[in-house]
N, C-alpha and C positions, 0 to 999 in steps of 0.2 A: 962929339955927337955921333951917334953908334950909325950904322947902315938902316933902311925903312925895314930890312925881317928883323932884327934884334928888336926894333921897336914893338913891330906885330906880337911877336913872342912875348916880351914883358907885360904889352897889354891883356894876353889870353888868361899868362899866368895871373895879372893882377884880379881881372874878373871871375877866376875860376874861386882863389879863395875869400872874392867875396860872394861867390857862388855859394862856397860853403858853408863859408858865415852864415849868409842867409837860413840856409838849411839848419845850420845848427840850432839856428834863432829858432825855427820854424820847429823842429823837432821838442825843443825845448817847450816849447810851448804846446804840443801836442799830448808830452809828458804830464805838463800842468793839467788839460785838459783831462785826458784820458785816467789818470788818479783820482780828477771828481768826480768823473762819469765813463765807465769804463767802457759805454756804447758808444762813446763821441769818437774812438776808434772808425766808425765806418766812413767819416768824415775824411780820413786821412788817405790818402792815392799811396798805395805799396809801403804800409806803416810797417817801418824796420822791424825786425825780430826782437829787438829791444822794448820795442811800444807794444809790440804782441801780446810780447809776455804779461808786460806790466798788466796790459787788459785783462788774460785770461785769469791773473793771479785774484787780481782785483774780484771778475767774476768770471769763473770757468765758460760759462755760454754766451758772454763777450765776442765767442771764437764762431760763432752764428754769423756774425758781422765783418770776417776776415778771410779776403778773399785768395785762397791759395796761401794759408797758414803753413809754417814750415813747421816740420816734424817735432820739434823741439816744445814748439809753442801746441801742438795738440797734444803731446804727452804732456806737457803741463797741467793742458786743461781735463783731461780723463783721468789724472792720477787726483785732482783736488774733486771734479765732479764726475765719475763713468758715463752717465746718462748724457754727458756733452756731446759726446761720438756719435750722439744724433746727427747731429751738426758737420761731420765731417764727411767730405764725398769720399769714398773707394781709401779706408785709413788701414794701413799698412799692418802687414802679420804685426810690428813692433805694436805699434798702438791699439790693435785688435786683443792682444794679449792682456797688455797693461789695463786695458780697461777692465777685462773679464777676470781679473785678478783682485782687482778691486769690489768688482762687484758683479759675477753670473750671472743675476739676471739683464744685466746692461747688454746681454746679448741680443735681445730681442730688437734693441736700437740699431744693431750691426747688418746692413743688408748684406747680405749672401755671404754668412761670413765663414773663415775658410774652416774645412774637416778639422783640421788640427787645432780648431779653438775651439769647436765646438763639443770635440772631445776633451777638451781638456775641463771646458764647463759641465756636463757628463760626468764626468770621472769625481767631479767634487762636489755634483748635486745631480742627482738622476730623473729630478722632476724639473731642473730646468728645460731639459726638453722640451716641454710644453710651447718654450719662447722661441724654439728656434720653427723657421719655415721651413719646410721639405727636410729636415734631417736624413743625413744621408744611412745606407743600409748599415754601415759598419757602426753609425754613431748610435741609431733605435737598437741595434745586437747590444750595444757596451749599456745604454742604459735598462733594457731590461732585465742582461742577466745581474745586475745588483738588485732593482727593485721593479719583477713584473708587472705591479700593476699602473706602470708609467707607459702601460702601453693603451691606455686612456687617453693620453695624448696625442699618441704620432696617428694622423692621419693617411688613411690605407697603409697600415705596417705590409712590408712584404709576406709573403708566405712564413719564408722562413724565418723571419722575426714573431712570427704567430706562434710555432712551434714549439718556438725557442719560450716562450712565455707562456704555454701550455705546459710543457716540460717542468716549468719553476711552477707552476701552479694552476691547475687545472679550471678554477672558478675565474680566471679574467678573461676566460670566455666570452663574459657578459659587459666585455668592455670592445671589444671587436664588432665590428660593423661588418654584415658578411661575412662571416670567416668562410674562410673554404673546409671540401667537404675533406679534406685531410684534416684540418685544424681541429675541424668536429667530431670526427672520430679519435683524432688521437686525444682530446677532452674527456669525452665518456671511456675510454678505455682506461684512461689512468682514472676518473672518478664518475660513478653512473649517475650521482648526483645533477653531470655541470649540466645535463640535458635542460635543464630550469630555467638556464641561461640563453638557452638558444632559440630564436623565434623559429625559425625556420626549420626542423633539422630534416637531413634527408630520410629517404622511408631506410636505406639500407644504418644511418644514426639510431633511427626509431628503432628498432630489427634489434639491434643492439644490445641498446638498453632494455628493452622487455625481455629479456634474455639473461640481464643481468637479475634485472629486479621490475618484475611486471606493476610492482604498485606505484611505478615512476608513470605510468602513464595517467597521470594529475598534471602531468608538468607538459604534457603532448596535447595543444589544440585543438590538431586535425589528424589524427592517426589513419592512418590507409586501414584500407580493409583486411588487409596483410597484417596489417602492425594489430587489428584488434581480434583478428581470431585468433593472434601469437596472445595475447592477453588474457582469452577468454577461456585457451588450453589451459593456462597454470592457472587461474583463477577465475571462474562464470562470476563471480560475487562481486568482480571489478568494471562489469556491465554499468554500474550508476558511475564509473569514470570517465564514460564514454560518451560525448554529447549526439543526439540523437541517434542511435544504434539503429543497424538496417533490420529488415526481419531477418535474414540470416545470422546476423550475429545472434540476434534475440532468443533465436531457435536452438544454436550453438549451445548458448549459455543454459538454457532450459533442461538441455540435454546431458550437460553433464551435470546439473546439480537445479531441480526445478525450482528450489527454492529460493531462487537467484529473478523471480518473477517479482517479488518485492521491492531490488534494486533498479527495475527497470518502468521508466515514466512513457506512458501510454503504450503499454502491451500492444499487439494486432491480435486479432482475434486468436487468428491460428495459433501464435505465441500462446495466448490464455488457457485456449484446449489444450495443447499437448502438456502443460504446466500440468491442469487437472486431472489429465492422464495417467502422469504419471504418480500424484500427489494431491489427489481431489482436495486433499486439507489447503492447500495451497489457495484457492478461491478466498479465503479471508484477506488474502491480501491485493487483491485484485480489485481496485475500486470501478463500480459501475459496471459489471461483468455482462455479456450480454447475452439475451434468450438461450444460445446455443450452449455457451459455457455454464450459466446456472444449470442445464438438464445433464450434461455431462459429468457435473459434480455429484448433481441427486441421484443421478444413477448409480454410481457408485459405491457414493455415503447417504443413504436422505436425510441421515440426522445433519448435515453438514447447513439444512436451511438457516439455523440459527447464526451461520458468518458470513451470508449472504447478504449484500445490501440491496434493495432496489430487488426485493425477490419478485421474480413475476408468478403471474396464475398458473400458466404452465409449468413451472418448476415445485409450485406448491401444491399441485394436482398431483404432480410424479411423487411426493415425497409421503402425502398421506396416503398415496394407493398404496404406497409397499410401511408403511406403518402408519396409522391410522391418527397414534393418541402423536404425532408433531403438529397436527392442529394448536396444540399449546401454545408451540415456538411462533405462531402466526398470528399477527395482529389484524385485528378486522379480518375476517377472511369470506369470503363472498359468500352467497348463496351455494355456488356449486361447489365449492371446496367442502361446506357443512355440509352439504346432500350427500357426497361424495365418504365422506366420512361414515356418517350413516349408511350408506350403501353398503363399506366395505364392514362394516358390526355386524351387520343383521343381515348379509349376503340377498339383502329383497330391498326390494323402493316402498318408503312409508310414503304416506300422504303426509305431511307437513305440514305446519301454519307459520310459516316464516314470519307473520307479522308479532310473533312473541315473542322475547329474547332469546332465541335458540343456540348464540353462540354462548350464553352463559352456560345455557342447561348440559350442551354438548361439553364443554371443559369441565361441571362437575362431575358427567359421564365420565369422560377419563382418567380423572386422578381418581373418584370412585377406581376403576377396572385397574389403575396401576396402585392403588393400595393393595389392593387384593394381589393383584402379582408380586409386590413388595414382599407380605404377611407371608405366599407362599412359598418363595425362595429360600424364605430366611427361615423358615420353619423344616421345609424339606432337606437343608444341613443337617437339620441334628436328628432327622428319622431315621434309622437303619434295616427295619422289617420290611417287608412287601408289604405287609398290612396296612404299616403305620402310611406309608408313602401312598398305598394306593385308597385311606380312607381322606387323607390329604388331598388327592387329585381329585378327588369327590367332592370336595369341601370346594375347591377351587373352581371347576364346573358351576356346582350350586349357587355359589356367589356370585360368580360372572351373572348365571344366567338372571338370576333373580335383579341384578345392576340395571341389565340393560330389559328387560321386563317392565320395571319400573320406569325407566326412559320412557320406553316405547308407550307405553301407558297416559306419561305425562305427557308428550308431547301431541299424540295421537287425540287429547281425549277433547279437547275444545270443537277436531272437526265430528270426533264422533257423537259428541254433544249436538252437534247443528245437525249430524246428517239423523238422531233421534226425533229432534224437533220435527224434519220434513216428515219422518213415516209419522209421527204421530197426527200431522196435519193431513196429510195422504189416506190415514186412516181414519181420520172425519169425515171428509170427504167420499170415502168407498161406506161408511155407514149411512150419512146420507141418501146416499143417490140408490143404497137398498130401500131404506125406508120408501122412496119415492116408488121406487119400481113393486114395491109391496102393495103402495097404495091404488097404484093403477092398473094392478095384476086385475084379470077376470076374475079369475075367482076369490080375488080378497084375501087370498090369503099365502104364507111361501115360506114353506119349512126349512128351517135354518140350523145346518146341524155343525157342530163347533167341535173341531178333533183338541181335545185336551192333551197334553204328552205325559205319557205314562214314565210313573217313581221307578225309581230300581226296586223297590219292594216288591211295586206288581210284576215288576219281570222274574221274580224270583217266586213266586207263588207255585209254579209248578215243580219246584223242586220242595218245597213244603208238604206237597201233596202226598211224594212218595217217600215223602219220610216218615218215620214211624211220632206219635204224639210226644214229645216236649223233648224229644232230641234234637240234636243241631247235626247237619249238614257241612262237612271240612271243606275247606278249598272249593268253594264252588267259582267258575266262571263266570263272574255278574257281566263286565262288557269289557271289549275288547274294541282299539281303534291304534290301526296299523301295528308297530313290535309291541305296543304295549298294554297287559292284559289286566284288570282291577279285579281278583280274587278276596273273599271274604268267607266267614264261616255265619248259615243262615240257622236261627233257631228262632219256633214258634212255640208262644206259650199263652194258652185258653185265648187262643184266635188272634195276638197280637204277633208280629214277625218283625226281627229283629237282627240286625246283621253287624260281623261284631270282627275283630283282626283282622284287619283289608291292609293287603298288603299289593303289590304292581309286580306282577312276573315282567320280565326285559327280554324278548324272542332275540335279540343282538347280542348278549350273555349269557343267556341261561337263567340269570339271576333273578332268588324271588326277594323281595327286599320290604322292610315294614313298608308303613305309610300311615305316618303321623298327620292325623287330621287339623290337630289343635283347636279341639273342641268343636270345629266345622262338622253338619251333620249332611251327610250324602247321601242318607236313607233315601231323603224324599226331593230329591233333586232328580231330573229326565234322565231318558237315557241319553239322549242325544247331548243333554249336557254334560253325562260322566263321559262322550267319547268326545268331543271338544277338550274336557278337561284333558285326559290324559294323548292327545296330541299334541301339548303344548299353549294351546288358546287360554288365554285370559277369559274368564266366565263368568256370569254377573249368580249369585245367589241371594235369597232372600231369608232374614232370619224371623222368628215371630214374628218381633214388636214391629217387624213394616219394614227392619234398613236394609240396603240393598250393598253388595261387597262385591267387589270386583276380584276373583281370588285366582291362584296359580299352582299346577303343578312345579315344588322344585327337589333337586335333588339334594340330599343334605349329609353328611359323615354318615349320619345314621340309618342311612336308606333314601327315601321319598317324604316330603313334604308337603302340606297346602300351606302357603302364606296368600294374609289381607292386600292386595296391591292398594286397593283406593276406595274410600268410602263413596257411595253414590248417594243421591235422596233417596229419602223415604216414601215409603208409595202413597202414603199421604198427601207427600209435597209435591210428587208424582201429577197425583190425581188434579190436583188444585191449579197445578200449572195447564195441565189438558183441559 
């Protein structure tokens, strides 16, 4: 029988291998376990590297559930599944490698994981970057200089990683957030385009690029006032690039090229004047122009009414004083514009019956007077004498005057119609009230002596006298009224007197000129009507049968003329209406 330690001893060692027995059993069974269900690992308190395995093998994120996995059993688990390195706290360069070799993007799993894998995922895909947090400066240099537009990923890239990616391509400009104002310049420098890209750029960016190429200023916001009169030097016509231009620029722009008024939305006034100023044709494009600038334009041009919108009274007052027949180009046009027209024809104020269609009558007045200027232009080309041109300018005259003769006729004649009616009621009345004062006279009675107006025949009587019996008398002096003098040859025969080639001496010429009566007889007309006639006055004569003719001295190629203006009643119809 041994000593009591030999016994102690046998006994430890006896319990130890059934210590391990047990374990063995117990392990054994956990194998069992852990092969059907490879999570029933969590169950196990420090499951050997042996159970590890089995687990991870079984299911790589097994290793979720395994607390302080040894190195062997998580490269296990990352080389069957990368994305497991979820799973693993702080996993060593080995297993950080192995993972990311397996699979790149399994980086993104890796917290903070080291330069040297990050580069190494970089180097074998330049857009995983995206996965990593805070990439450091060396690793955003290595992935932009293969592929810069991965610089869409890294958040706040350094400067110098800006550059570096400006450098490889100008347009990732528009992937940078803030760039700096280096980054920005050296962008547009290498391309004036990338200015497109950049929300903000500074004025000395802007400066720039309008330097480069001023039609980039599409691509500029808010351009400084710098950056737009840099604009408005190479180009005024770049004005509509500009969102709301101050008036200086607007004035700028006008200045060097006026016609640059069209690209600019609501002119200032002043802007519109000095536009018309320079380029009155320019008001066409000016919509809504105001009082001041409609008269600036007219002044200039008045034909210019016709591209005038919103034309006022004032402007179309200025435009027929200085030509008269742009009445045309005027629709409706007032009372005084008409009057005003008429004023400037006929250099006197007619009385007027506005209440007839005067604007008609007045528009066939002018293309009346512009055919006739039409006819004479185009006729005076092909004359080459003095004669021919100045029987021409005669003709011209003549028609003018006989146009507006005829006007004046028609539109004068309704009041001289009414102001007839009043003398002839006026002259019942003055008969009347003789009669009365006849009747009531003392002595009953009240001689009434009635001055009749003597023919040009009786005024010619005394030059009949001393002339010798059935000779005629040349050139006599029948009447004169102001330069112009109605000459005729008189002859009498067995007591009848006869007056015969009346022709108009002109005291302003010299000129003695026929005078075509057409068939009109002036024998037995007053004299005071042959000197109304040849001043011009419209004058009423009476032929036999009773009709009354309203007639005119005109001047015609062929000298002097009487033409019919207007038939009047007959003194019959005269009589019956009295």
């Amino acid at each position: 029988m041994g000593t009591v330690k030999e016994t102690l001893l046998n006994m430890i060692n006896s319990n130890k291998q059934v210590m391990m027995y047990n374990a063995l059993i117990d392990e054994e069974q956990a194998i069992k376990q852990v092969k059907f269900n490879p999570y029933t690992i969590k169950s196990v308190e420090n499951p050997s590297e042996r159970l590890q395995l089995i687990a991870v093998q079984r299911d790589p994120e097994a290793i979720r559930y395994i607390t302080n996995p040894t190195e062997k059993a998580q490269l296990e688990a990352v080389q069957r599944h990368p994305k497991s390195i979820r799973y693993i706290t702080s996993p060593s360069k080995k297993i950080q490698l192995a993972t990311i070799q397996k699979d790149p993007s399994a980086i993104q799993y890796i917290v903070n994981p080291l330069e040297q894998v990050q580069m190494e995922v970089v180097r074998k895909n330049p857009y995983i970057i995206k996965h990593i947090a805070n990439p450091s400066e060396k690793v955003q240099m290595l992935a932009i200089k293969k592929i810069p537009y991965v610089i869409r990923y890294i958040d706040h890239p350094t400067e110098k990683v800006q550059l570096e990616a400006i450098k490889k391509n100008p347009s990732v400009i528009q992937h940078i957030e803030n760039p700096s104002d280096k980054t920005q310049m050296a962008a547009i420098k290498q391309e004036a385009d990338a200015i497109r890209y950049i929300k903000e750029p500074t004025e000395k960016v802007q400066m720039e690029v309008i330097k480069k190429n001023p039609y980039l200023i599409t691509y500029i916001k808010n351009p400084s006032e710098m950056v737009q009169m840099e604009v408005i030097e190479r180009s005024p016509y770049l004005i509509s690039e500009i969102p709301i231009p101050c008036e200086t620029i607007q004035m700028m722009a006008i200045e060097k090229n006026p016609y640059a008024i069209i690209d600019i939305q609501n002119p200032t006034e002043m802007v519109q004047v000095m536009a018309v100023q320079k380029v009155p044709y320019t008001i066409k494009y000016i919509a809504n122009p105001s009082e001041k600038v409609q008269m600036e334009a007219i002044q200039q041009n008045p034909y210019l009414i016709s591209e005038i919108s919103n034309l006022c009274e004032e402007a179309q007052l200025m435009a027929i004083q200085k030509k008269p027949e742009l009445i045309l180009q005027i629709d409706n046009p007032s009372e005084k514009i008409q009057s005003e027209v008429i004023r400037k024809l006929y250099k006197e104020e007619l009385t007027i019956d506005f209440s007839q269609d005067i604007n008609e009558k007045i528009n066939r007045l002018i293309k009346s007077l512009n055919e006739v200027e039409e006819t004479y232009e185009n006729r005076m080309l092909n004359l080459t004498t003095d004669n021919e041109q100045e029987w021409m300018e005669n003709w011209r005259q003549s028609q003018r005057q006989e146009i507006l003769d005829n006007f004046k006729e028609e539109v004068e004649l309704k009041m001289a119609e009414s102001g007839s009616e009043m003398q002839i009621e006026d002259l019942n009345e003055v008969v009347t009230q003789d009669v009365l004062t006849e009747a009531t006279s003392n002595d009953g009675t009240k001689d009434t002596q009635i001055e009749i107006p003597t023919s040009i025949k009786e005024t010619v009587q005394d030059h009949i006298i001393e002339a010798p019996s059935n000779e005629s008398i040349k050139d006599v002096e029948i009447e004169t009224s102001g330069s112009r003098t109605l000459i005729g040859d008189i002859t009498e025969d067995n007591g009848a007197v006869s007056i015969s080639n009346l022709r108009i001496k002109d005291a302003t010429t010299g000129k003695i000129e026929q005078l075509q009566s057409n068939g009109i007889d002036l024998s037995n007309q007053s004299s005071e009507t042959i000197k109304k006639l040849l001043s011009g006055q419209k004058v009423e004569t009476t032929s036999i049968n009773g009709i009354s003719n309203l007639i005119g001295l005109n001047k015609t190629p062929l000298g002097w003329g009487l033409t019919v203006s207007k038939q009047l009643y007959g003194m019959a119809e005269a009589s019956a209406e009295i």
